[in-house]
MIBA-87629 format. One record per residue: residue in three letters; x, y, z of N, C-alpha, C in turn. Coordinates in steps of 0.2 Angstrom, whole numbers, plus 5000, padded with zeros to 4 digits. Layout:
BEGIN
alaXYZXYZXYZ...
***
This chain:
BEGIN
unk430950206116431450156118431650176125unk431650136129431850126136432650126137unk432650186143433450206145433850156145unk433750086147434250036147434350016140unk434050016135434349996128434650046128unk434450116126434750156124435550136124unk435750116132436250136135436650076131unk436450036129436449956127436649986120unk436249996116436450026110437050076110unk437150106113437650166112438550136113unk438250096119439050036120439150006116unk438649966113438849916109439049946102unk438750016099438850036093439350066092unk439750086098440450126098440950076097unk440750036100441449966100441649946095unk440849926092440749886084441149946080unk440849996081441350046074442050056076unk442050046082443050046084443249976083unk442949936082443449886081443349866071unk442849886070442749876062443349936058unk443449976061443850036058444450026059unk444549956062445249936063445449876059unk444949856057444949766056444549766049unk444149806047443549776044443949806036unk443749796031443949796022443749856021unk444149886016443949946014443349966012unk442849936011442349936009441949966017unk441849906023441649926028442049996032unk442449996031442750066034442750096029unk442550126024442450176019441450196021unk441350156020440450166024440450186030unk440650146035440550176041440750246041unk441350276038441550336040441150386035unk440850356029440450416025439650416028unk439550346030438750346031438350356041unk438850326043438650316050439050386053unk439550376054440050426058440450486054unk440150506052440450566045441050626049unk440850626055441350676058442250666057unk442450576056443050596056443250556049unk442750586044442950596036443550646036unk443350676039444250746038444650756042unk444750706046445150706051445950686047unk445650636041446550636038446250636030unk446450686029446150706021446550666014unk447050606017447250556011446850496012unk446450486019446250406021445850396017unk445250426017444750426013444950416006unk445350456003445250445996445750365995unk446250356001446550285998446150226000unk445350226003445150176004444750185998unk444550245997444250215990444550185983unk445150205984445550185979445550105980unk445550095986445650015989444949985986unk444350025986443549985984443649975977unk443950025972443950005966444449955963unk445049935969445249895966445049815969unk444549815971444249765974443949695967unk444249645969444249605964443449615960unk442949595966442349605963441949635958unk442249725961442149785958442449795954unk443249755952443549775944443049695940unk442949675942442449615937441749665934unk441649705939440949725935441149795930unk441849825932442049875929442249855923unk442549815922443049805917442649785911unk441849775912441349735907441249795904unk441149775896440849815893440049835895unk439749885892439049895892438749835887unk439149845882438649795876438649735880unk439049715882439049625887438649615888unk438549695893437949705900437349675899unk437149715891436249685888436349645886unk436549615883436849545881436249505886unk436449505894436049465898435349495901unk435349455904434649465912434849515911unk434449575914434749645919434349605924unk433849555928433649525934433949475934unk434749455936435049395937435549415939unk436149345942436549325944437249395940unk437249375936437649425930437349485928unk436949495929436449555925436749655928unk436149675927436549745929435949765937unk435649745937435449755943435749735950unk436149675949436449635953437149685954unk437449705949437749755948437749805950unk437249835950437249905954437049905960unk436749835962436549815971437449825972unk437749795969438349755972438749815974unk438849845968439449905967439249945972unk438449975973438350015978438450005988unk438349915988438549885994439249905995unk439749895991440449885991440649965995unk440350025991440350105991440750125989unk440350095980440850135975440150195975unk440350245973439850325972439650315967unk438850355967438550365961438950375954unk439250425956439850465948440150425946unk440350365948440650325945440550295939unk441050305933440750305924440450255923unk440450185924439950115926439450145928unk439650155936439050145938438350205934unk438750255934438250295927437850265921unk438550235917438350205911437750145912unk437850115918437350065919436650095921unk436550165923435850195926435750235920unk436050265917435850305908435450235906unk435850195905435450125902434750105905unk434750095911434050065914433650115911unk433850215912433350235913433050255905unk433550235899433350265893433050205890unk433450155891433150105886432250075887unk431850085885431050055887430849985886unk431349955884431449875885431749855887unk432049875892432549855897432349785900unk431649775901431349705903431049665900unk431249675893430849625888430949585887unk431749545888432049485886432349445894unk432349405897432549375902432049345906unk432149355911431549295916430949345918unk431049405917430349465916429949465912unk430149455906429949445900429049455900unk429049365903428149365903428049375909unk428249405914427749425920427749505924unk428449515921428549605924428149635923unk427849635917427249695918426449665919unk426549615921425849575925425949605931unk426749605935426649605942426549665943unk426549725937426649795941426049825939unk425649795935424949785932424649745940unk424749725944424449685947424649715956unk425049775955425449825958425849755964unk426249705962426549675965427449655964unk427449715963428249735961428749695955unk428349725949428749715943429049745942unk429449745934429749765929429749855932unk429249885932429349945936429749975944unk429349935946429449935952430449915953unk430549855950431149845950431649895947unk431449925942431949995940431950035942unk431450055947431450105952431850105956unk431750035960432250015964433050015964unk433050005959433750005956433950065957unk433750115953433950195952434050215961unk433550195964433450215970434050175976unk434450135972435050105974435650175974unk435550185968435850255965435750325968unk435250315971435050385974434950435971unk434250415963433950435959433350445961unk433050465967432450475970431950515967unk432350565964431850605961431650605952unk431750545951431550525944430950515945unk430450555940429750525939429450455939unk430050415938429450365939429550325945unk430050335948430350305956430050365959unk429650425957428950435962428450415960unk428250405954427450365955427650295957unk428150235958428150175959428150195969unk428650245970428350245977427750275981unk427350285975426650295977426350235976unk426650185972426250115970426250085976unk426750075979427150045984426750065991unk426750135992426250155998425650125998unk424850125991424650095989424350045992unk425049985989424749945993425049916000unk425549966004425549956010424849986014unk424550036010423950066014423450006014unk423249956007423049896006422849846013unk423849816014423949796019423549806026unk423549846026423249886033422549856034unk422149846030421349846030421149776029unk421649726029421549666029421449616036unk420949616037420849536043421149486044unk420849456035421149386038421449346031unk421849316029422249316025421749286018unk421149236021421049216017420249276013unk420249316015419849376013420049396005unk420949386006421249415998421349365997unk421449305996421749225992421449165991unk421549135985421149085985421649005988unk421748985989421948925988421648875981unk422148855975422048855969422548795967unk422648725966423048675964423548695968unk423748705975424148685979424548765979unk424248815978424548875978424048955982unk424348985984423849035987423949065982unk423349085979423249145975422849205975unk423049255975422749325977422049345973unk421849355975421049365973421249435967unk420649445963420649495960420649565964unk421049605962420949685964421149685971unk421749615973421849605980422749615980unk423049665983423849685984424049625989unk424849635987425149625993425849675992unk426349645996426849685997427649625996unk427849655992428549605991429149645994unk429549595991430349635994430349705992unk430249725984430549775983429749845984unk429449835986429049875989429649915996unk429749855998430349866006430749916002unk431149875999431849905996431649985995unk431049985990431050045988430950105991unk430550085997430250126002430950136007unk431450096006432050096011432550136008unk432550166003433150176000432950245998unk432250266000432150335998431650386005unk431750446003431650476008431050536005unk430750516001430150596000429550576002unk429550526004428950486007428750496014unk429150526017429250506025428950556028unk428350556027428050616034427650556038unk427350596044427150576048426550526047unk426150546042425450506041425750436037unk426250466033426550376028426850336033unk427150366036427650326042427050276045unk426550306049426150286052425750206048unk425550236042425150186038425850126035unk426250146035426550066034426950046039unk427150066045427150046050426649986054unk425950036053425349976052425149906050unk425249956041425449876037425849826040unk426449826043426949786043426849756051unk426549796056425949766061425549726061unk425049746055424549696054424749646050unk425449626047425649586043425949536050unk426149556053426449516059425849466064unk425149506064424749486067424449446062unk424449436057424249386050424749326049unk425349336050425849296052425749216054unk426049156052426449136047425949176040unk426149186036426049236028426049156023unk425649176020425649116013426049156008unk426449116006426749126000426149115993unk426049195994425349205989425849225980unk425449205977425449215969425149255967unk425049315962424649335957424649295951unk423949335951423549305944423349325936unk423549325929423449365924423149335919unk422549335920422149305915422149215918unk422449165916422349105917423349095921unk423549155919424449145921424449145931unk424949095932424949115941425749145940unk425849175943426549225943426849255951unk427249215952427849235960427949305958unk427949335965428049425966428549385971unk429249425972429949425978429749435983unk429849375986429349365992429849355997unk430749365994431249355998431149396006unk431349366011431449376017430949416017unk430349426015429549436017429249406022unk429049346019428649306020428749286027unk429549276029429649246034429549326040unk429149366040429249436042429349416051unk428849386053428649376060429349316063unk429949296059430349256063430749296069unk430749256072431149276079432049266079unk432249306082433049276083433249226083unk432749216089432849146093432749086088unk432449096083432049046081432649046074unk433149066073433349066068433949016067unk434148956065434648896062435148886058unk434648886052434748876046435148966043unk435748956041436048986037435749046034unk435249026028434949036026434349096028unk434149086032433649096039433849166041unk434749146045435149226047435049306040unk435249246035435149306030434749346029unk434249316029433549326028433249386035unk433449366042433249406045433649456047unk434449476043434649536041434649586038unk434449546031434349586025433449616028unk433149576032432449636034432549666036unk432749656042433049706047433349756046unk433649736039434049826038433749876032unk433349836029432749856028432449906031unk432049876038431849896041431849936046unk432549966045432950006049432750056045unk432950056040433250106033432450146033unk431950106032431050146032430950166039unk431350166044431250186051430550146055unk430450106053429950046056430150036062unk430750026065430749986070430650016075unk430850076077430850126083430250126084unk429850106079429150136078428750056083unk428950006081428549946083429049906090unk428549896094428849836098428949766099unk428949746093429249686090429749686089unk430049726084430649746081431249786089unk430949806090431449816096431649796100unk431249756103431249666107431849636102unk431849626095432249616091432949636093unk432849686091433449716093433849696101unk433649726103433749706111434049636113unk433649606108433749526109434549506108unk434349516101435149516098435749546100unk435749616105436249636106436249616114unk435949576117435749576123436249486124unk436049446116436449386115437149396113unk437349426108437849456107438249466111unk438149506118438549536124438749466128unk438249416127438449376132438849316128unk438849316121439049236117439349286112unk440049316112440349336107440349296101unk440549246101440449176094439949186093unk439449196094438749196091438649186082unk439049246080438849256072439749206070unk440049206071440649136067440649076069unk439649056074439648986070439248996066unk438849046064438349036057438748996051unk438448946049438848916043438948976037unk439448966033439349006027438848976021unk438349016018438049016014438149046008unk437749016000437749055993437249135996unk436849096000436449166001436949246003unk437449216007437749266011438249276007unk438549236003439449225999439249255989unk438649255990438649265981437949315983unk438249355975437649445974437249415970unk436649425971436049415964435349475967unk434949465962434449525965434249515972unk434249455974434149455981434649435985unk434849385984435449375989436149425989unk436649395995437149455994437349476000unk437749476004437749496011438549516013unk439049486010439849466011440149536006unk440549576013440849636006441549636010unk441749586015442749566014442549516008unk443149516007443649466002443449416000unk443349376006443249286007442949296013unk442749226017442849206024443249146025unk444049166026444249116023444449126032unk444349176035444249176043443749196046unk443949176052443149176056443149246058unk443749326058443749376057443549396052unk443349376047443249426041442449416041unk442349356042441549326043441049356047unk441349366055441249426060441149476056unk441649506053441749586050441049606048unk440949546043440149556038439649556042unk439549536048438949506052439149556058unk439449626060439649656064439549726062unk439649726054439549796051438849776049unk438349736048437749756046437349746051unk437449726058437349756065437449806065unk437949856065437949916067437549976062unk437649926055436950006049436249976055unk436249916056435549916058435349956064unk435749956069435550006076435950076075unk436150086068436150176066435650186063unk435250156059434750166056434050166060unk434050126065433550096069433150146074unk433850156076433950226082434450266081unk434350336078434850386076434750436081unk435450386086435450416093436450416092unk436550496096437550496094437650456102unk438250406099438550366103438750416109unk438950386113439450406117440150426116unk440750486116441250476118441350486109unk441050506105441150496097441950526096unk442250566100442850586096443350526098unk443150486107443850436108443750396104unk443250366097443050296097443550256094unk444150286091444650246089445150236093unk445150256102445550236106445150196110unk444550186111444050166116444150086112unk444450046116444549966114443949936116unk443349946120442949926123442449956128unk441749956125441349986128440649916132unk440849866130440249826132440449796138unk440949826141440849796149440549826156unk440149886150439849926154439149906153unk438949836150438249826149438049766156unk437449776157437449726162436849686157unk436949646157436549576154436349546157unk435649526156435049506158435149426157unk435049386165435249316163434649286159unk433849316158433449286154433349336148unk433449326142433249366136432749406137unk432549466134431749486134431349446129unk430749426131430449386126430049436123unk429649396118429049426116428349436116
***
């Protein structure tokens, strides 16, 4: 990373967290200060605990607390309502592992062995994880690994599933080498991977994977996925069944900032991004950085940028995929900001874990981007 981003990242990231730790729902100031900037956790040994008292009493959070367990299976655990959606959500907000829910809901994924036998998994979970394309497994994995249950046996052999076939990826030329085109659908050849959302997820959310040589090889992957680019939305195959692997905010890997419209779109190239922050991919590739740059390079010069994005389901509503709003409402164009200015700032803490500038005045420093000089032509690509 080149000294003028640095410098670029370091202003813009002190500001974002001085202005978020003023403004922002207890949810983003209770993360920020336990995840990003942890040194001034104890500077007042009541704030912390009254913000979290502030998360549990958060409407969202008492609707999934106050549910029984037995409700729970009752439904999907891969839905709208389900418990997956659930522990995405609760862990977004920054309710903690210990939390009696959130426990009761991980004893349950991890004891029950039919946890996916009834809902929309049913018939394909175990094709997709048979087909190593992120099924029923893989997805429990993920979950646990939301919890920061990384050293469960089987959230290590799914993140070996998951390496696998990002080493896969890596060896592939040309798209149609692994897929057939089949009654108006791409379908993946036999004994042929690919990589879905929660391959990302999994790989993002845990850390015993991380040495030098893994970094390298899905780095690669996610390279050669870029140079394969636009991606077909390929399908697995089991026996005569075709069957969709989460292809969310995947497929679309190679979109540009620039190129982004639609609502939908933004989310989409957030939720990678921070992804992709989290597996340490981006310091690594010069796509992703240009990314970066990009966005913070428009940002400095079009404050409005993110509160004309329309609001969207994708952004305003939790489901295994979707999910992005942890204020209240956006019933302002402040609280809307808040959401799209705190996952900026996980994304350039994750991205580049470089210590700001001036970290003890960040709650008196009102502003640090008028020390960025802006570039009147973006950097392209």
């Amino acid at each position: 990373m080149n000294l003028d981003l640095i410098e670029q990242v370091r202003a813009i990231k002190g500001d974002l967290i001085s202005r978020l730790l003023q403004q922002g729902c207890p949810s983003i100031q209770y993360r920020i200060l336990t995840e990003i900037d942890q040194q001034y956790q104890y500077r007042d040994h009541q704030f912390l605990p009254a913000l979290y008292r502030q998360i549990l009493s958060d409407k969202e959070v008492e609707y999934i607390c106050d549910q029984p367990l037995k409700q729970m299976i009752e439904r999907d655990v891969h839905a709208v309502d389900g418990i997956e959606t659930y522990v995405r959500l609760l862990k977004e907000k920054g309710v903690r592992s210990d939390h009696p829910k959130l426990r009761e809901m991980i004893t349950y994924i991890c004891e029950d062995a039919h946890v996916f036998e009834t809902g929309s998994l049913r018939n394909v979970g175990q094709y997709l994880d048979a087909l190593n394309l992120g099924g029923s497994n893989m997805i429990k994995a993920t979950i646990l690994a939301y919890a920061g249950f990384e050293n469960d046996s089987m959230v290590q052999e799914q993140i070996n599933k998951a390496l696998q076939a990002f080493q896969f990826v890596t060896s592939v030329q040309e798209l149609d080498e692994i897929c057939t085109f089949v009654d108006g659908k791409w379908v993946l050849n036999k004994d042929a991977y690919w990589v879905s959302v929660y391959h990302f997820r999994l790989l993002a959310y845990t850390e015993s994977w991380r040495t030098n040589e893994q970094m390298e090889k899905v780095t690669t992957a996610i390279e050669n996925m870029l140079r394969l680019a636009p991606i077909h939305d390929m399908k697995g195959r089991w026996k005569q069944q075709i069957i969709a692997p989460g292809n969310f905010a995947i497929q679309s890997i190679e979109m540009d900032f620039r190129q982004l419209k639609r609502p939908q779109d933004w989310m989409q190239w957030f939720h990678r991004m921070e992804l992709l922050a989290k597996m340490g991919v981006i310091d690594r590739s010069d796509h992703f950085k240009k990314q970066i740059e990009l966005v913070i390079r428009t940002f400095v010069s079009d404050r409005d940028i993110f509160s004309r994005i329309k609001s969207h389901r994708y952004f305003t509503h939790w489901s295994p995929y979707s999910g992005f709003r942890l204020e209240e409402n956006w019933n302002s164009r402040r609280k809307k900001e808040n959401d799209f200015l705190f996952r900026l700032v996980l994304i350039i803490h994750d991205a580049f874990p470089i210590k700001i500038k001036n970290e003890k005045d960040i709650r008196m420093q009102p502003t640090h981007l008028s020390q960025i000089t802006v570039s009147k032509t973006p950097t392209s690509n």
